[in-house]
C-alpha positions in Angstrom: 53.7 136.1 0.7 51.6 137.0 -2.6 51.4 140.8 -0.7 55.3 141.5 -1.1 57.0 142.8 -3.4 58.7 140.5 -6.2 63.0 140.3 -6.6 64.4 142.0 -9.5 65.2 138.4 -11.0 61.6 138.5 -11.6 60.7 141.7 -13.7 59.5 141.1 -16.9 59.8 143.1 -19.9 56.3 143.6 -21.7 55.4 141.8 -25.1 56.0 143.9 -27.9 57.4 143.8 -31.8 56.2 142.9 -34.9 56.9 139.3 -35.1 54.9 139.3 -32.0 51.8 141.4 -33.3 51.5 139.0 -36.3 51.7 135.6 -34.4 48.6 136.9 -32.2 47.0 138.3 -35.6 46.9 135.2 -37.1 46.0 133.2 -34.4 43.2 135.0 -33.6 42.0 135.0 -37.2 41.9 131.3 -37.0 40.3 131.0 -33.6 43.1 129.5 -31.6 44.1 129.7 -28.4 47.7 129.5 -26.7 48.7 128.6 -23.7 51.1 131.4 -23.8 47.8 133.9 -23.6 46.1 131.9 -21.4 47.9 130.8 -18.3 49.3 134.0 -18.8 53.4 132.9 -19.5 56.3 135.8 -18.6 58.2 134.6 -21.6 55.5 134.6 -23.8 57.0 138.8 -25.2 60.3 137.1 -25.6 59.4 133.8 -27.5 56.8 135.1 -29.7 59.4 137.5 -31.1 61.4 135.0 -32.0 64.9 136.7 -30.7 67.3 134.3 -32.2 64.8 132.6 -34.8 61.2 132.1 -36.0 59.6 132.2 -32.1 57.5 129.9 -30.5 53.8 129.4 -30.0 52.7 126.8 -27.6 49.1 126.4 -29.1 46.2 125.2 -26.8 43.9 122.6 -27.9 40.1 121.8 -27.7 39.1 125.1 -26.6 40.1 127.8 -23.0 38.0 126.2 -20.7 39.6 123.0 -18.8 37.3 120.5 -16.4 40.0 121.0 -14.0 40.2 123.4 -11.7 44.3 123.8 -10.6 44.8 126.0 -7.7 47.9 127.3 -10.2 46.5 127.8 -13.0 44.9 130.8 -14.8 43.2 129.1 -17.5 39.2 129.1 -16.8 37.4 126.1 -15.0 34.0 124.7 -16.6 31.8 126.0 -19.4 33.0 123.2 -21.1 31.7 123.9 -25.4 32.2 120.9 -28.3 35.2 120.3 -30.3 36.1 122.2 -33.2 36.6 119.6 -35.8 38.4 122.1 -38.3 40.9 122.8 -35.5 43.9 120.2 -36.2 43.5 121.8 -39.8 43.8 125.3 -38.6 46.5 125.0 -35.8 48.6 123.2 -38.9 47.8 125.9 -41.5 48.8 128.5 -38.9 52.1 126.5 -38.0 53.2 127.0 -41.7 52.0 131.2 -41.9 54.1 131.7 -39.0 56.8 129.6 -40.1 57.8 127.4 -37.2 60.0 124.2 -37.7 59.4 123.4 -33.7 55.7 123.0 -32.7 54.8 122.5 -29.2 50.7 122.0 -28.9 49.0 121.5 -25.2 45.7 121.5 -23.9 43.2 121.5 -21.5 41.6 119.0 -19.6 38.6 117.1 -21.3 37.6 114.8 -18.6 33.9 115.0 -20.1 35.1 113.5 -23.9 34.6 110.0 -24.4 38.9 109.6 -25.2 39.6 112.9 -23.0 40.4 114.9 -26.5 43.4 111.7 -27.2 42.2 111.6 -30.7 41.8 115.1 -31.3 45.8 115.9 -30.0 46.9 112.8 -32.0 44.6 114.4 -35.2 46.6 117.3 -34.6 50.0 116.4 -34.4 49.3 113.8 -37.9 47.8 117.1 -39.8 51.6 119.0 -38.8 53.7 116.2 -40.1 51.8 115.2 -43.2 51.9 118.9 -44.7 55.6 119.1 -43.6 57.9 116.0 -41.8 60.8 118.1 -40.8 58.6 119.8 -38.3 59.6 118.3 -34.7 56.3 118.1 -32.6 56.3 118.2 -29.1 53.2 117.8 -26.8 52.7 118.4 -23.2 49.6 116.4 -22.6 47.5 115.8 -20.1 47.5 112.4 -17.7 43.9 110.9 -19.3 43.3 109.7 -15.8 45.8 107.4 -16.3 44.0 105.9 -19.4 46.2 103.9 -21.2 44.5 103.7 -24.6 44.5 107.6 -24.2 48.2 107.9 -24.1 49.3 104.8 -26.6 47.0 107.4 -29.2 49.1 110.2 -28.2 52.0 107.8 -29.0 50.9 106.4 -32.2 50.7 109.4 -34.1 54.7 109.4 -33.1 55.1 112.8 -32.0 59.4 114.2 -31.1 58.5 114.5 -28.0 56.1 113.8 -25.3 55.8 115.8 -22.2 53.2 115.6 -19.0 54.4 117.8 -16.1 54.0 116.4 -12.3 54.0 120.2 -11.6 54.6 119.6 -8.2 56.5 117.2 -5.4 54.0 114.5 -4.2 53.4 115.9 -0.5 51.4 119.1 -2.1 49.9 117.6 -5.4 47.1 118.5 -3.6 46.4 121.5 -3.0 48.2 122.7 -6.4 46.8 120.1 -8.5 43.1 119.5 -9.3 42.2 116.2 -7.0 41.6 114.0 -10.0 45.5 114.4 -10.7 47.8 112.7 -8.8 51.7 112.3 -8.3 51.7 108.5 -9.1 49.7 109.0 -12.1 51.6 111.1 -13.4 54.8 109.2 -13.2 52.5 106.3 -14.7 52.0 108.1 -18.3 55.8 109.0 -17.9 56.8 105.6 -17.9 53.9 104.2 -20.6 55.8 106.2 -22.6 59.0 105.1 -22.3 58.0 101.6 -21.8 56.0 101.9 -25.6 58.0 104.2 -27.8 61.8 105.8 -27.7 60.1 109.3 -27.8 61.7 111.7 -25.7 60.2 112.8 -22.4 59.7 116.1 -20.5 58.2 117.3 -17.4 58.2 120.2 -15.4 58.2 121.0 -11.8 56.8 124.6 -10.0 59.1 125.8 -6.9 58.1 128.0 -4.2 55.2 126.0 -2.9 56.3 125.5 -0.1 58.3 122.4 -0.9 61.7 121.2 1.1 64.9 120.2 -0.3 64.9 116.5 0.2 61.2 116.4 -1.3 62.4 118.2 -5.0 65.7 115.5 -4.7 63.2 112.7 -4.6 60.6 114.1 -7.0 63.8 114.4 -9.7 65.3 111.1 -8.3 61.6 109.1 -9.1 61.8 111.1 -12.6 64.7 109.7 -13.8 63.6 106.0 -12.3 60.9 106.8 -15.2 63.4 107.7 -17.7 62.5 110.9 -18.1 64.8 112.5 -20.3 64.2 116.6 -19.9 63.1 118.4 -16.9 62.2 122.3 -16.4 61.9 124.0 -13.1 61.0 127.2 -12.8 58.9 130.2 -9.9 55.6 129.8 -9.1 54.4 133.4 -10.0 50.5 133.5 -8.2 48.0 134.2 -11.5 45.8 136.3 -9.3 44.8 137.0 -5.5 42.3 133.6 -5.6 45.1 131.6 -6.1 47.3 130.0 -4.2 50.0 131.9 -2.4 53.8 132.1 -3.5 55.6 130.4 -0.2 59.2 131.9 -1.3 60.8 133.5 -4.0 63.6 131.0 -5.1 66.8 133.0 -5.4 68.7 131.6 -9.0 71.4 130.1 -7.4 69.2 127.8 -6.2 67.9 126.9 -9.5 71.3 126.5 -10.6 72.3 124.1 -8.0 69.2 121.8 -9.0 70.1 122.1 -12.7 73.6 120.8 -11.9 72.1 118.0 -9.5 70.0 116.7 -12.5 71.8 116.9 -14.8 75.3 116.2 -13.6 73.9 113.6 -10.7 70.6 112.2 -11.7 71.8 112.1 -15.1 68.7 113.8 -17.0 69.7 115.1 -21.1 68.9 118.5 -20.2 67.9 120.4 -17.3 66.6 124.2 -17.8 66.1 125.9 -14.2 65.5 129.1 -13.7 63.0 132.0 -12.2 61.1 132.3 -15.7 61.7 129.1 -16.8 58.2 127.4 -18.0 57.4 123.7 -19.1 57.6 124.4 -22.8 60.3 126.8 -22.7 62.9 127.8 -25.3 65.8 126.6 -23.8 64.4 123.1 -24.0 63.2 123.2 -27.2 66.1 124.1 -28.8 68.0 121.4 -26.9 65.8 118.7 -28.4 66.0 120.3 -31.9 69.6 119.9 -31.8 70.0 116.2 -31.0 66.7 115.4 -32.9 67.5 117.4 -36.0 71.0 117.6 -36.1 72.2 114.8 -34.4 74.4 116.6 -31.9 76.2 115.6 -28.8 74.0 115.9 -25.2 77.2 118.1 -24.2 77.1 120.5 -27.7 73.3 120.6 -27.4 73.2 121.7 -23.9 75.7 124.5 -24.6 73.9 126.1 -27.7 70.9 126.0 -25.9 71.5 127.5 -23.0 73.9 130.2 -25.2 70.6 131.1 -26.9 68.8 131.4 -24.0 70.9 133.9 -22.9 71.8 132.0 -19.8 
C-alpha cells in the first residue's frame, strides 16, 4: 500500500515560524538531537511552535544512532560513538533557553553500554529538576532488555512520568520491532513500574500494520492489567520505501471508537487516538500537566486537553 496515495486526514502542514527556527537553533548549538528530527514526527511544525504555549521538544538522548534496527523506525542503525558526558548538562541548560515547564526526553537503544545508557537518562532527568522542581519530566524509555536494575534507575531519579511504548499488538512485534524486543517484555517494565513507584505510565501503539480488531482489544485489555495509566494510538506513516509497508490507512472514526473503548471501557486516565497522534504527543502532555500540576479532575483534564489539541 506504501504506492497509494495518502487521505486528506493525513496532510501535514510544513514546519515553519519563529518559535520553531529558534528551538532548532539552539539545539543545534548545543549538539542535541530530538526525536522530533529524527524519526521524522508530522507534528513536530506544530509542537515546536508552541500554538497554545511554550512548545514541545522531545529531546533524544545518547546520541542518533540506536543498536536496534525497527522495521518502523527512521532513526539510523549502528555506528554506535561514546557518551557525551556534558549532555544531561546541556539538554537542561537548553530546557531553561527555550523555556519549557514540560520536558519529555527519549532515546535510543544502547544495548552495547554496560547499564544500556539507565544512568545517563536518570543523570538527565536529576540535572532538570535540580536547576528547576516545577518542571514535570516525562521519559519514554527504552525496555533495557528487561533489566530490572536498568528501570528501578530510571525510577529513582523519580521522573512525572514514565513511558515505554509496546508499539505494536503481540502477533507482529516481530516484524515491526527489532527481535531483541518483545511484547511480554515490554509489558514487564510497565508493570516494574507500577509495582515500584506511583509514577504515571504511558505507552503507545502504531495502527495500520496489519493488525485485527480483537488483537488491539487485547493489547489495550493486557495494558490496563498493567496499570497503565495513558495510552496513544496513532497511523503508521512508512519513513521511507525500505521500510515496512502501511497495510491501511485507519479512517478517524476508527481512532475515535478505540479512544472511547479505552477510556470509557478499559478505564485508562486518558486516551489520545488519532491519525497524527505520536507517543509523546501534546494532547497527552497537557493531560498529565493538568492533574500533576494543578490537581484537576481526570474528566476537566481530558477536556482541556483535547480543547487544545484542537480535537
Amino acid at each position: 500500500m506504501s504506492g497509494r496515495r495518502k487521505p486528506d486526514w493525513l496532510k501535514m502542514r510544513p514546519p515553519s515560524g519563529r518559535r520553531f527556527t529558534d528551538i532548532k537553533q539552539t539545539l543545534r548549538d548545543r549538539d542535541l538531537h530530538t526525536v522530533c528530527e529524527e524519526a521524522n514526527c508530522p507534528n513536530m511544525g506544530e509542537c515546536w511552535s508552541g500554538r497554545d504555549g511554550p512548545g514541545t521538544a522531545t529531546f533524544m538522548l545518547m546520541g542518533d544512532r540506536c543498536s536496534r534496527g525497527c522495521n518502523f523506525c527512521d532513526v539510523q542503525t549502528g555506528g554506535m560513538e561514546p557518551l557525551d558526558p556534558d549532555e544531561p548538562a546541556n539538554v537542561a541548560a537548553a530546557v531553561a533557553e527555550i523555556g519549557l515547564d514540560y520536558v519529555v526526553l527519549t532515546s535510543v537503544d544502547r544495548d552495547d553500554l554496560p547499564d544500556q545508557g539507565a544512568s545517563h537518562f536518570a543523570q538527565t532527568i536529576r540535572e532538570i529538576k535540580q536547576r528547576d522542581p516545577s518542571i514535570l519530566v516525562e521519559v519514554l524509555i527504552p525496555d533495557f532488555q528487561g533489566d530490572e536494575e536498568a528501570v528501578r534507575k530510571i525510577i529513582d531519579a523519580k521522573p512525572d512520568v514514565i513511558a515505554h511504548n509496546i508499539e505494536t499488538v503481540e502477533r507482529l512485534q516481530w516484524p515491526v520491532r527489532d527481535r531483541r524486543a518483545n511484547y511480554e517484555q515490554s509489558l514487564s517494565v510497565l508493570e516494574q513500574v507500577k509495582r515500584e513507584s506511583d509514577i504515571y505510565t504511558k505507552t503507545s501503539i502504531m495502527l495500520g500494520l496489519g493488525e485485527y480488531d480483537h488483537e488491539i482489544y487485547q493489547t489495550l485489555s493486557d495494558l490496563r492489567e498493567a496499570d497503565v495509566d495513558v495510552v496513544t494510538l496513532g497511523q503508521y506513516l512508512q519513513p521511507s520505501r525500505t521500510h515496512l509497508d502501511v497495510f491501511e490507512y485507519v479512517h478517524p472514526d476508527a481512532f475515535e471508537t478505540w479512544r472511547q473503548v479505552a477510556e470509557d471501557e478499559l478505564g485508562f486516565l486518558y486516551c489520545a487516538s488519532g491519525p497524527m497522534v505520536r507517543s509523546s504527543y501534546k494532547a497527552g502532555e497537557l493531560f498529565v500537566d493538568a492533574i500533576v500540576r494543578d490537581g484537576k479532575s481526570v474528566e476537566q483534564a481530558r477536556r482541556e486537553a483535547r480543547t487544545a489539541a484542537g480535537s
